[in-house]
Backbone bond lengths (Angstrom), bond angles and torsions (degrees), N, CA, C in turn:
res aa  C-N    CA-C-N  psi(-1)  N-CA   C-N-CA  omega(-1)  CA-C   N-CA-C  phi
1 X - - - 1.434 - - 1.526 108.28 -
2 X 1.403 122.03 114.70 1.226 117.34 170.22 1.928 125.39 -85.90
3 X 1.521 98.96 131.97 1.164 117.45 -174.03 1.708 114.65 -94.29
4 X 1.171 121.94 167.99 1.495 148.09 172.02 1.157 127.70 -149.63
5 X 1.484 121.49 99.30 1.513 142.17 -169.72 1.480 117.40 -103.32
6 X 1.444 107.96 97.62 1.479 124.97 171.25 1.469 128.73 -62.53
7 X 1.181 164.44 170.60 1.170 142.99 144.32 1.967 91.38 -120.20
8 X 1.249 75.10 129.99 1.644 79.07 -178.45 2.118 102.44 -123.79
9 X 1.035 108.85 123.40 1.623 108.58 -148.03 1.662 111.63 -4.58
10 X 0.973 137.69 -120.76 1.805 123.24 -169.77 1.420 102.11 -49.95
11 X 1.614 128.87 -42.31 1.341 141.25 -141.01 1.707 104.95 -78.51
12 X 1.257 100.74 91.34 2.049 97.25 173.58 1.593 88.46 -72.39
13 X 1.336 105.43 130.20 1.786 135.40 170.78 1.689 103.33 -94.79
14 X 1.207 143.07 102.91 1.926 143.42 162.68 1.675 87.59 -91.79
15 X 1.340 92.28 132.06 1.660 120.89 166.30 1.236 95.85 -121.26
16 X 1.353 110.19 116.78 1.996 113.12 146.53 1.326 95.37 -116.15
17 X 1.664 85.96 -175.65 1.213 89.30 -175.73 2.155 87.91 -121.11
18 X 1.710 70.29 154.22 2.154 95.70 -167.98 1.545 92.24 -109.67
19 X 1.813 82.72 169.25 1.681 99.92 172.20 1.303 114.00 -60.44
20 X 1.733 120.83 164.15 1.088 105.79 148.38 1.834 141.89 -57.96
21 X 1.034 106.24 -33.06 1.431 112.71 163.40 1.458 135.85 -37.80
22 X 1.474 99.88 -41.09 1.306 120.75 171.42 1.290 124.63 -71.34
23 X 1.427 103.02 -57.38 1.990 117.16 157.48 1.564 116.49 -37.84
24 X 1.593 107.98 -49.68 1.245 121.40 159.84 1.486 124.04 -33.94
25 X 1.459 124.63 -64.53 1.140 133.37 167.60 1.355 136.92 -73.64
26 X 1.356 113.22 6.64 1.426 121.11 -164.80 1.609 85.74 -123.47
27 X 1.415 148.00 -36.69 1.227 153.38 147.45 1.690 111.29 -30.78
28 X 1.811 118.76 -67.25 1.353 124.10 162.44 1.400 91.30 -31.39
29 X 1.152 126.12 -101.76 1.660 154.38 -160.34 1.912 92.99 -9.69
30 X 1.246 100.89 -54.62 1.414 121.09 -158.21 1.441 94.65 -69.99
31 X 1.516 143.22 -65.98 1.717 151.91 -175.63 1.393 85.61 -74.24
32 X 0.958 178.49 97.98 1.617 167.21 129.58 2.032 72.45 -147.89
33 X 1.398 119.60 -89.97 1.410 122.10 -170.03 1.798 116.49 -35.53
34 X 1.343 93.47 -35.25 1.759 99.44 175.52 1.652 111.66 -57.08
35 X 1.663 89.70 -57.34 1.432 89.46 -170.83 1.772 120.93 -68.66
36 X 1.290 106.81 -15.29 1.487 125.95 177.76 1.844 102.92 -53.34
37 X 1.336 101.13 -51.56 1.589 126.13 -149.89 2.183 79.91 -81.18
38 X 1.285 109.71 -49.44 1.501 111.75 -160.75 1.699 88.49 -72.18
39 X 0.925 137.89 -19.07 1.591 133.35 -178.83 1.409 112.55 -86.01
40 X 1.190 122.71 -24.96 1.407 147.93 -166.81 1.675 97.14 -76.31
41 X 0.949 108.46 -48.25 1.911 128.32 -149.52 1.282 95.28 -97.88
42 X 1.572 125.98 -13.81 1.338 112.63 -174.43 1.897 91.26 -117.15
43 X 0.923 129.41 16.94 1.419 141.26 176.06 1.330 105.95 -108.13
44 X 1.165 124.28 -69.07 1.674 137.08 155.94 1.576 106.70 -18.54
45 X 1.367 119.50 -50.96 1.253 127.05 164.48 1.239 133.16 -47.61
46 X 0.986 110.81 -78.28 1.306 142.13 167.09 1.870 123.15 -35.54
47 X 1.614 89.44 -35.21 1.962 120.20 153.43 1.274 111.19 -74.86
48 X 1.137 137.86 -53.26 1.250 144.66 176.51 1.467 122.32 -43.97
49 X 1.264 101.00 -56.27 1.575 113.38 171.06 1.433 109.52 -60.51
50 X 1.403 123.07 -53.85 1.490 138.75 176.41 1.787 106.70 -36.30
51 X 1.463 104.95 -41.53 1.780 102.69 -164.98 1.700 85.28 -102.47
52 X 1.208 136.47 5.89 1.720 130.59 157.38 1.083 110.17 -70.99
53 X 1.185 108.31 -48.62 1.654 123.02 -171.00 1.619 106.45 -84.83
54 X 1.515 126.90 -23.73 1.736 109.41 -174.08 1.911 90.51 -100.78
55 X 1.399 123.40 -6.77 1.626 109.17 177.32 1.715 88.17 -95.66
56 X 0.580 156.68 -55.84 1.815 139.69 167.02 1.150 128.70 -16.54
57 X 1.752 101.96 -58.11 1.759 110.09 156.93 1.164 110.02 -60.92
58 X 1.224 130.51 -37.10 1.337 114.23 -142.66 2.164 83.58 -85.76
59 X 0.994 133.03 -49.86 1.492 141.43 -175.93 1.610 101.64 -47.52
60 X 1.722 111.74 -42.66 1.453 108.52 176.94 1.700 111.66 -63.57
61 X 1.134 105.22 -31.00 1.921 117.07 -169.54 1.481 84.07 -79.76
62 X 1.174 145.47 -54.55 1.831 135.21 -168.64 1.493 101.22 -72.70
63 X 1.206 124.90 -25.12 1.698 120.10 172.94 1.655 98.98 -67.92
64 X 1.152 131.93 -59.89 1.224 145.40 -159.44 1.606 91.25 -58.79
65 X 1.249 106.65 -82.56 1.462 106.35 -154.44 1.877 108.10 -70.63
66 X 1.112 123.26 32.85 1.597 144.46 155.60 0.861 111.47 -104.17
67 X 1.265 129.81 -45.81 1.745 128.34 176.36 1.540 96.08 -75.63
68 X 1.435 134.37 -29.51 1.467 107.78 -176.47 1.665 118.37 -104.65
69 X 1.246 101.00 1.62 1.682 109.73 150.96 1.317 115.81 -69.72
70 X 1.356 128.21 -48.22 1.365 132.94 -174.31 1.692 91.85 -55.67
71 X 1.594 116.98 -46.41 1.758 102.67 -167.75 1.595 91.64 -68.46
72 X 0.918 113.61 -87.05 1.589 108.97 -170.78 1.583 117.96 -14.15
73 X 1.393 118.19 -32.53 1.654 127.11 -170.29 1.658 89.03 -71.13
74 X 1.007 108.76 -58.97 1.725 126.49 -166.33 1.289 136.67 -108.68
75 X 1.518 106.41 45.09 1.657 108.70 -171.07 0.868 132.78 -68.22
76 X 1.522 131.06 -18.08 1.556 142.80 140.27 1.514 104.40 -68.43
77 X 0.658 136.14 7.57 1.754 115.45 170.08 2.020 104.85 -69.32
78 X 1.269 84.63 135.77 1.851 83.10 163.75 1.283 130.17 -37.19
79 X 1.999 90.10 -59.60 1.421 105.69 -172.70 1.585 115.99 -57.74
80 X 0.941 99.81 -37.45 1.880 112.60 -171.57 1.844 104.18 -73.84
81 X 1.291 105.68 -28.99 1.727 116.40 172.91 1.998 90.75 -59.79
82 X 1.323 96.01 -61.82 2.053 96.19 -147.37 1.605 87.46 -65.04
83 X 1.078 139.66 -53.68 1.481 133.45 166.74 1.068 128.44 -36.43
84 X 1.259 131.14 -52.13 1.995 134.74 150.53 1.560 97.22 -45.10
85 X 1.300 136.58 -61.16 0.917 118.78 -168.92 2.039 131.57 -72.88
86 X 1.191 89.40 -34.20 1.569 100.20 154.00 1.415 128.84 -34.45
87 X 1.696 82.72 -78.12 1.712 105.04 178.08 1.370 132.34 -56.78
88 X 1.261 119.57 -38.25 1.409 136.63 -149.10 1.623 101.21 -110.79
89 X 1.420 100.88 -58.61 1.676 105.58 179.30 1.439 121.44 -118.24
90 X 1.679 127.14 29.74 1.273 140.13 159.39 1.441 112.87 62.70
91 X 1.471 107.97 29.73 1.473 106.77 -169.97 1.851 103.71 -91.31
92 X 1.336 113.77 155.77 1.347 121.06 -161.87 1.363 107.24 -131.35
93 X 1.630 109.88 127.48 2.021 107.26 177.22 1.767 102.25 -44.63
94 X 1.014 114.37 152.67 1.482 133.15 178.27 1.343 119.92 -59.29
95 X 1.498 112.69 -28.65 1.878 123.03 173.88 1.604 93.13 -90.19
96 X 1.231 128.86 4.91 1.605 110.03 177.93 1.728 106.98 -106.84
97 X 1.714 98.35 128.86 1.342 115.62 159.33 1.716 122.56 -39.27
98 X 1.106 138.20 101.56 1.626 96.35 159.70 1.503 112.19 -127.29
99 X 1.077 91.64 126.55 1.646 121.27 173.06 2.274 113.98 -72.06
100 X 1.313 91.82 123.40 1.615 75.47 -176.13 1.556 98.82 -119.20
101 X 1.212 142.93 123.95 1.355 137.87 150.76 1.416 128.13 -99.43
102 X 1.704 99.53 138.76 1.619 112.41 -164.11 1.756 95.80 -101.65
């Protein structure tokens, strides 16, 4: 069986040459690992987007629950009155127009 001996920095590399069978299976091995790695990368993805989308919520839920500490801090405050009333039940200062379109 003829051989071929590389030195690859410390690493001696022997090449013979194998059956086909073997070439055969080390090729599988090789597209089986591709597709492993290509399934991997589209999962990784697919996670990625998932923690874009739950730190977004999660920044909308810390906006929210700051604005509703401030009511709780200040439930007699004016300001916190005309804002409940704005928000919640569409009520409008008395010099304001409101126009509604359907």
């Amino acid at each position: 069986m003829e051989e071929r001996k590389l030195q690859i920095g410390k690493v001696q590399v022997i090449l013979r040459h194998s059956s086909p069978v073997l070439k055969a299976v080390v090729i599988v091995l090789i597209v089986f690992s591709m597709a492993a790695l290509g399934a991997l990368m589209w999962v990784q993805a697919g996670l990625q987007s998932q923690v874009r989308n739950m730190t977004a919520e999660a920044a909308a839920i810390v906006s929210e629950n700051e604005k509703l500490s401030h009511r709780l801090e200040n439930p007699g405050d004016v300001k916190t009155i005309r804002e409940i009333a704005e928000e919640e039940l569409d009520l409008v200062t008395p010099d304001t127009v409101l126009i509604e379109l359907q």
